[in-house]
N, C-alpha and C positions, 0 to 999 in steps of 0.2 A: 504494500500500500504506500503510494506516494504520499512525501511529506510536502502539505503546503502551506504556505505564509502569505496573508493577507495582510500588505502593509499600507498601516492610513493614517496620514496627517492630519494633526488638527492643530489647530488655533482659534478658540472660543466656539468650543461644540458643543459646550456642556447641555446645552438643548438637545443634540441627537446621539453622544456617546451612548450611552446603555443601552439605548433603545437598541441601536444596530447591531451592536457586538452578538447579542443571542440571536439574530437574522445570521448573523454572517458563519455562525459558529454547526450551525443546523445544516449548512445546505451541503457537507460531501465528509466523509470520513477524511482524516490523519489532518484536517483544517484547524489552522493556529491563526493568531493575530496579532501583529504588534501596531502599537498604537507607538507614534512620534509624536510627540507635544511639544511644540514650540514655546515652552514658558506661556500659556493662556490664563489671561486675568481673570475668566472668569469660572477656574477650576477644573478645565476639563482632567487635565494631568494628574490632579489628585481624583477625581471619577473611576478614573480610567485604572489606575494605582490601587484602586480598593475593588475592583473589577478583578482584576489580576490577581490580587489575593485569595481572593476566592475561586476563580478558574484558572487552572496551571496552562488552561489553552489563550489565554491573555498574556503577554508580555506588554512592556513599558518603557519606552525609551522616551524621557524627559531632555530636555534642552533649556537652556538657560531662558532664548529671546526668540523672535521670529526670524527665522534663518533664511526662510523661502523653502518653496514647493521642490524645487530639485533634487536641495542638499537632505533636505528629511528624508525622499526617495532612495538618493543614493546610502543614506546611511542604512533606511532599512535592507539593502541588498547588500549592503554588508554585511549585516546581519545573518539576514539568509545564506551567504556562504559561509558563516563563520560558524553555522550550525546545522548544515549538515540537509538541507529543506532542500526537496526537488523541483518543487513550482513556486512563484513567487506572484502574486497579484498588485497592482498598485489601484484603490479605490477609494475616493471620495467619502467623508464621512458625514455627508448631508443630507443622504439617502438619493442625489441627482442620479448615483448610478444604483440601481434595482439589485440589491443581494440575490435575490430569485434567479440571477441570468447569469450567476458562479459554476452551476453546473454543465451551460448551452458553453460557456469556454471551456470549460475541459473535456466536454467531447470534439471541438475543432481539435484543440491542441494536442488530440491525436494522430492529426495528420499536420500538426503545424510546431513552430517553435514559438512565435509568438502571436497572442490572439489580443486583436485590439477591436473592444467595441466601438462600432459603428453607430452614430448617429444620421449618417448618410448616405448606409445602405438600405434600400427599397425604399425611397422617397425621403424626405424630411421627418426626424422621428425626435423632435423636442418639442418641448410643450413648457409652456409659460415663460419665454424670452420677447422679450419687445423686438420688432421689425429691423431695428439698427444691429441687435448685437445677434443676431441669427444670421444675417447679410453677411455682415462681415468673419463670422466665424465662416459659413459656407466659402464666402470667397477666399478667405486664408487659405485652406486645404486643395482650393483649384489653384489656387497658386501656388502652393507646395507642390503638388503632382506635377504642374509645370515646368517648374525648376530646377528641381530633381530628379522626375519619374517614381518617385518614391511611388509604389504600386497601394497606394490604400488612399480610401476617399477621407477618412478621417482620420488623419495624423497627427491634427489638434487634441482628440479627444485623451481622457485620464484613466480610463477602466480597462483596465489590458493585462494581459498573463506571459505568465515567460515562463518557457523551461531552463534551468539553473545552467545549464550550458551560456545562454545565451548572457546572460551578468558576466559569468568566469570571463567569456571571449572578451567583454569590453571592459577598454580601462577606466575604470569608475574616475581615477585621477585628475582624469582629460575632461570627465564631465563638469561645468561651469554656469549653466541654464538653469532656467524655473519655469514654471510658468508651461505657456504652449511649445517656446523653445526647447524646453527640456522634451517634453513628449515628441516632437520632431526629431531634436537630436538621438534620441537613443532608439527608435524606429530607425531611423535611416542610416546607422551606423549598424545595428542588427541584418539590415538586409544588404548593406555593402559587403557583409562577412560571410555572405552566404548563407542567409537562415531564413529558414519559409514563414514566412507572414500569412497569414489572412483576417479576414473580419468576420466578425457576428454582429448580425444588428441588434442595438437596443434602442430602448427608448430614453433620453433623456428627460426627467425631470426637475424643471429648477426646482433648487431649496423652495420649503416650508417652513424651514426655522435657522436663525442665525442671520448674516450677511455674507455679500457674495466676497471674495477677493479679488474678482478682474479688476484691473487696473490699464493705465494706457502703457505704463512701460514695459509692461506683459505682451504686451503686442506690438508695440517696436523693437522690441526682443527676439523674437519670434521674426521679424520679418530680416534684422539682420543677423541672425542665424541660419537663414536661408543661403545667402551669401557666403557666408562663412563655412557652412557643409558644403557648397558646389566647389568653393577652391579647395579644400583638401581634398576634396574629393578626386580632381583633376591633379593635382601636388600629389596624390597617394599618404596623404596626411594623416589620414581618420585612424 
């Protein structure tokens, strides 16, 4: 039985920690969790900490401040290599991505190494985004395909699986991104390496509780990360 790690960021989740953790914990055998906390005011990391006490299938990794979405990712794949985990998940802890759709990845990742949900397979599949920020995430990802060729419609998105190979191959060191740039970056340095991609669609839901984090330098990041992949990539860099 594969061992796998669902690791999720938070910074002032204390509205959906608990709730998720026993969603996430139910949906496949040998399935663990770590929770990264960005130092959140308004206690998720102690939540989350007395979660953990009580189920051995909770872990806890605390952090002083808000570091960014990247560096807590990267941290939890450190993790998952330093312990021994075969699959590794990265998932939102606001419920935008559906615990339910844990087990639709690991049947692709049967045939794949890494499985990124799709918000932009079989039509437009998010619900409750205003007109502006659904535009322009759709148009980010045609502009990534562009760019790149990166072979997936949604490259922006955050709910994605990996088999442990895929972490080993990339140098976590080199990773520097947050945001959409990070989810870019390590897609398209997984499929430069040779490793089969595909999607599953989901459906996205914005948050119901909490606030979002997009920001505008999230997305000017993102766009000159694009750049930044196509010359190493040419350079033989990545």
């Amino acid at each position: 039985m594969p061992r796998i790690l669902v690791v999720i960021p938070t910074y002032n989740e204390a509205e959906n920690i608990l709730r998720l953790l026993p969603e996430v914990l139910r949906q496949a055998e040998g399935i663990e969790v770590l929770v990264v906390d960005d130092g959140s005011p308004d206690g998720t990391g102690a939540l989350a900490g007395g979660a953990a006490q009580k189920n051995p299938l909770v872990h806890v990794m605390e952090r002083a401040k808000k570091m960014g979405l990247g560096t807590a990712y990267v941290a939890g794949f450190r993790y998952a290599l330093a312990n021994g985990y075969d699959i590794v998940f990265e998932m939102d802890a606001d419920f935008s991505h559906n615990p339910n759709e844990i087990p639709n990845f690991l049947r692709k990742l049967q045939n794949a190494d890494l499985v990124v949900g799709s918000r932009y397979t079989n039509g437009v599949r998010v619900l409750n985004w205003p007109m502006q920020r659904l535009l322009l995430s759709y148009s980010a990802n045609v502009w990534t395909r562009f760019m790149t060729g990166l072979p997936l419609r949604d490259a922006t998105g955050g709910y994605k699986c990996y088999r442990i190979d895929v972490l080993r191959a990339i140098d976590l060191d080199k990773i520097t991104s947050n945001g959409y740039a990070f989810q870019i970056e390590l897609s398209f340095k997984a499929w430069k390496k040779g490793f089969r991609l595909t999607e599953t669609p989901i459906i996205f839901l914005d948050r119901l509780a909490g606030k979002s984090k997009m920001s505008k330098g999230i997305v000017y990041e993102a766009f000159f990360m694009l750049w930044k992949l196509l010359f190493r990539s040419l350079t033989h860099r990545l």
